[in-house]
N, C-alpha and C positions, 0 to 999 in steps of 0.2 A: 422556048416560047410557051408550050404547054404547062412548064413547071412555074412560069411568071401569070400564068392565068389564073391557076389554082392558090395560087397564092393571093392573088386580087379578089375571090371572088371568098373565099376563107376570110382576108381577113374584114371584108362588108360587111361577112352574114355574122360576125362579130359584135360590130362596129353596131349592127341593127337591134342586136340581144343588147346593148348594155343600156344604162341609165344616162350614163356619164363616161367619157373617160378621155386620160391628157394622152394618150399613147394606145395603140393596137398592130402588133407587127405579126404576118405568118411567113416563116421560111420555108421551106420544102427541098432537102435532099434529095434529089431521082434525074436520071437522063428521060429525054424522052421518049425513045423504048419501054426503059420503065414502067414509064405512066402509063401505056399506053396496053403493059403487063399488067397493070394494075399493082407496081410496087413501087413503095416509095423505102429509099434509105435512113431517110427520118427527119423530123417534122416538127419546128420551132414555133411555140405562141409567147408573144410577149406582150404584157400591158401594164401601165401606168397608171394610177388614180383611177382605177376601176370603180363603176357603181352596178352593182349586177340590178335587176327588175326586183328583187327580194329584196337587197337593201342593203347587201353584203360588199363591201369596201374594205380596199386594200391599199397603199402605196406603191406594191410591186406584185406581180401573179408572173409570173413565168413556167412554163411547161416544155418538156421535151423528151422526145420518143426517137425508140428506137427504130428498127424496121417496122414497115408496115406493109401489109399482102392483103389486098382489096380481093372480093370475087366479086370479079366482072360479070358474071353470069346473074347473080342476084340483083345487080345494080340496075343490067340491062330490061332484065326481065319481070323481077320486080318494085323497080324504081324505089332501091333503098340502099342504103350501106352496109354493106355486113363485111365482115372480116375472115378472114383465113387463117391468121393466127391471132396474138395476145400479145399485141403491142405492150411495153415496158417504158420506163424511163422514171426521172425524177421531176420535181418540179419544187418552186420557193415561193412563199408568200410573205410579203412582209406589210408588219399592222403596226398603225398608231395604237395610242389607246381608247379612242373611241372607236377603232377600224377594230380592234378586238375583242368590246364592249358590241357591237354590232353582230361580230361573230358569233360570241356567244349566247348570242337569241335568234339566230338564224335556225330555222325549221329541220335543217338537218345536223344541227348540234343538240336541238333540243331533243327530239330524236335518240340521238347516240347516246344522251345523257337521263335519259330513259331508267336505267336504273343501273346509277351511275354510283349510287350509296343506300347501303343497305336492302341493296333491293327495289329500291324506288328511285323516282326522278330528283335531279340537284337543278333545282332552280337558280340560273347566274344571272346577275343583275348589269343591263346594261350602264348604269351610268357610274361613276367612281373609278372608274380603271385608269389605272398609270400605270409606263413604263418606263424603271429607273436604271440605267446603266449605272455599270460600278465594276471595281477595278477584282471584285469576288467574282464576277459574271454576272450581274444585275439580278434583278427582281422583277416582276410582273405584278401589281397588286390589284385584287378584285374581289369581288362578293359574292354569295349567295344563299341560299334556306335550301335544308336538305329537305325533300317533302313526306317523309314519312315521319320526321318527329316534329317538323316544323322550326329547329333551330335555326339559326340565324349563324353565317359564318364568316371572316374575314380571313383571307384568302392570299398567298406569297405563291408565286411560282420561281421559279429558280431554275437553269440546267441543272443536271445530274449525267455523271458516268463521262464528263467530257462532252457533253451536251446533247448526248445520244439518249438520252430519257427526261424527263420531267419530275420534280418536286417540290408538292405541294403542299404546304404548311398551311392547317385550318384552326383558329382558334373560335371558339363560339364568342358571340360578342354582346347576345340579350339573352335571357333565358329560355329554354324550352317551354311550350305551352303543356299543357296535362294531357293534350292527345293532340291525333297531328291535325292539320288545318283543315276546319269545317270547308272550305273548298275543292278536299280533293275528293273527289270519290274512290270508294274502296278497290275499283278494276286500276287503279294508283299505285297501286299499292304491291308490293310482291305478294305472290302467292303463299310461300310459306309464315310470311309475315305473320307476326300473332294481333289480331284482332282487338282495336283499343275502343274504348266508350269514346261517344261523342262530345267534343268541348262543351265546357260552361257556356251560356251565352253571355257571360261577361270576358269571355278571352277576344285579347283584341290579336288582329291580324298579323303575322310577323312584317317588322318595320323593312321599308324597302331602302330608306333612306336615311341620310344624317347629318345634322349640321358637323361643319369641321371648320376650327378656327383660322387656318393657317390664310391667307389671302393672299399673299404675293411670292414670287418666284425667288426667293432668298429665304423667306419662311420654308416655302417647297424643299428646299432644298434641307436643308438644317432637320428637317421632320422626314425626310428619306434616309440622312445619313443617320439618325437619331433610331428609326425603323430596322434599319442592315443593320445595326450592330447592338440593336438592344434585343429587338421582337422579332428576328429572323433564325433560322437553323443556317448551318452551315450548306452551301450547296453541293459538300459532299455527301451528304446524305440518301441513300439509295433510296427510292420509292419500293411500294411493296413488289413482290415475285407476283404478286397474281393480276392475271391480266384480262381485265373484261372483253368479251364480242363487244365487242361492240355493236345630206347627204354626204358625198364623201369629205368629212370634215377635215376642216385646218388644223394642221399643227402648230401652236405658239405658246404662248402665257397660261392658255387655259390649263394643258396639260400639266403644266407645272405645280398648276392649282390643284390639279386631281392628284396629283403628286402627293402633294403638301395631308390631301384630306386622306387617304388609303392612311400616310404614316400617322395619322392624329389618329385616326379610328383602329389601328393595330396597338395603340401605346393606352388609350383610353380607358380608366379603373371608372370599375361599374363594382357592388356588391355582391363576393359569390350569394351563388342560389347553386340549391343542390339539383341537380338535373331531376326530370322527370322520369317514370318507368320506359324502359328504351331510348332512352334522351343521349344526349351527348357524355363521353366518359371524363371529358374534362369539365370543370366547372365553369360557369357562364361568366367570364368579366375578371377572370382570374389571371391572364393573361396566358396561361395554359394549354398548348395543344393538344387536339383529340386527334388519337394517335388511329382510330381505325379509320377516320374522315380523313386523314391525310394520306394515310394509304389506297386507300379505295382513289380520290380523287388524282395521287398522281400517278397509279395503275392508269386509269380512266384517258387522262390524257397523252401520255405514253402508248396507249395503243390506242390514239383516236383513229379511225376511219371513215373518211366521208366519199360516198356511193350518188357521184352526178348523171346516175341514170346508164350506167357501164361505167362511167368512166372515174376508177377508183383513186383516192389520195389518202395516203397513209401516214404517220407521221414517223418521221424517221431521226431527226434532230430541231434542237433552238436554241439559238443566241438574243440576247437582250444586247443591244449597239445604240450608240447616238445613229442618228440618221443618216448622217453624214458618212458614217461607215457601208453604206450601201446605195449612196446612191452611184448615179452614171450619166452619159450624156442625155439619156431619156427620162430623166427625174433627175434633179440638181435643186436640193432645200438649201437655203441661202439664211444667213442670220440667225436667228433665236430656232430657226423651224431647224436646223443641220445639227443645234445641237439637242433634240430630243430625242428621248430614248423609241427605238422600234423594236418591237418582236421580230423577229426571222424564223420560219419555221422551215426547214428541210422536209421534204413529202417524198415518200416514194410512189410514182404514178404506174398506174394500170390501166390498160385500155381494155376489159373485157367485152365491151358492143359500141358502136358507136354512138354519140347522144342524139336523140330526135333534133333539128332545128329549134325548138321550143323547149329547150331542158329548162327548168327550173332552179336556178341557184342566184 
């Protein structure tokens, strides 16, 4: 009875934090002795078509912990949660490609990505992102300007090591400006960073965006396989050894489209230009990967961490799947939607406090 309450009352105060969502389930392992020990054996969150108040969308969030040992004493006395020990467990999230476009401008990735390259912040662009299954282990394709030279990058992720790492392929795709973006200010910037004059005022801003021919879902496709096997690295390719500290939209045609445009914009001849001083070490438009951006960047994601206020997610593994690979009776994509590709990301979770009512994510 006690462990059917807690569970009601978990998963409302849920239910009241999100934006949106198709599904919210809380389990709770414990007799009620336990509980009444203040321990639980351990503690299931599941959710569906999640939209957090930030803006952060997912197709599947799932969490689960191991034991947990409450002190009654501080709860009683000072009407709060605190912990006795360091709850553990894993948890999965699984993103479309605008649920991962979203992701990657969410406030505590941008955060994490702080200085993410070279010392400075990797600005990733929400819009363009696709996720292409393939019988290599798929791809992930996305964007973004690293902010201390200002280059412009187009962007492959891949598993790596059996999907227990991330690798990330960056080709520059405009050219570097002659110093980095009148935008940033110099506290942007790493400290050891050397010191560059301020752009012309005829430098224009790096492009956020770009037309791409491909318009229909057989174009999409023909311009992903054209991608995997022309403008991709192998995904056995290891990411670097070094490891930094680190609404909910429909799945259909579109995707395919964002498909089609990631592959146009990776195949796309533009004229080398010789980088600028500290610019990127591959040539811009050359089809050429810079070899230190893609290190850095799939270090970067490889030990991403994200810190909900105690309650830690670490990445642990990823697969690239049709949808249909994951769903279940609490999400079931039907038609053109089951067969588009999802991110999977494996987390390994940590409860070191509990979150306030009002966490922010």
């Amino acid at each position: 009875m006690a462990t059917a309450a807690v569970e009601a009352v978990a998963s409302a105060a849920l239910r009241s934090r999100l934006r949106r969502h198709g599904h919210v389930g809380v389990s709770v392992q414990a007799s009620g002795w336990d509980m009444l020990a203040g321990r639980v054996d351990g503690a299931k969150v599941e959710g569906r078509l999640w939209e957090s108040p930030l803006g952060l969308t997912a197709r599947v969030l799932d969490v689960e912990l191991g034991r947990v040992e409450l002190d009654l004493q501080a709860v009683l006395a000072q009407q709060r949660i605190a912990l006795r020990n360091v709850p553990t467990g894993q948890a999965r999230v699984v993103f479309s490609g605008p649920d991962f476009g979203a992701f990657l401008q969410h406030p505590l990735v941008r955060t994490a990505a702080a200085r993410a390259v070279r010392g400075g912040p990797f600005l990733f662009d929400r819009e363009g992102v696709a996720v292409l299954p393939g019988p290599s282990g798929g791809v992930v394709f996305f964007s973004g300007t690293a902010a201390v030279t200002g280059q412009r990058y187009a962007l492959a992720m891949r598993p790596a090591h059996g999907g227990r790492a991330a690798s990330v392929t960056a080709t520059p795709t405009a050219p570097a400006p002659a110093a980095a973006s009148p935008s940033l200010s110099s506290s942007a910037r790493s400290p050891s960073a050397p010191s560059r004059s301020a752009p012309s005022s005829s430098a224009q801003p790096p492009q956020t965006s770009a037309p791409y021919p491909y318009r229909t879902p057989q174009a999409a496709a023909a311009a992903g396989s054209a991608t995997q096997n022309q403008a991709l690295r192998s995904s056995s390719s290891p990411p670097s050894p070094q490891q930094p500290r680190a609404s909910v939209p429909s799945t259909g045609p579109g995707t395919a489209q964002a498909t089609a445009q990631a592959g146009a914009r990776l195949q796309a001849q533009q004229q080398p230009q010789a980088p600028a001083a500290g610019g990127s070490l591959a040539t811009a438009g050359s089809d050429e990967d810079d070899p230190a951006v893609s290190a850095e960047l799939s270090a970067f994601f490889s030990a991403l961490t994200i810190d909900l206020q105690g309650a830690e997610l670490a990445f642990a593994s990823m697969r690239v799947v049709p949808a249909a690979a994951v769903a279940d009776g609490k999400w079931r994509p039907s038609g053109r939607a089951a067969e588009e590709g999802v991110l999977e990301l494996g987390l390994r979770a940590t409860l070191r406090s509990f979150p306030p009512l009002n966490v922010q994510f």
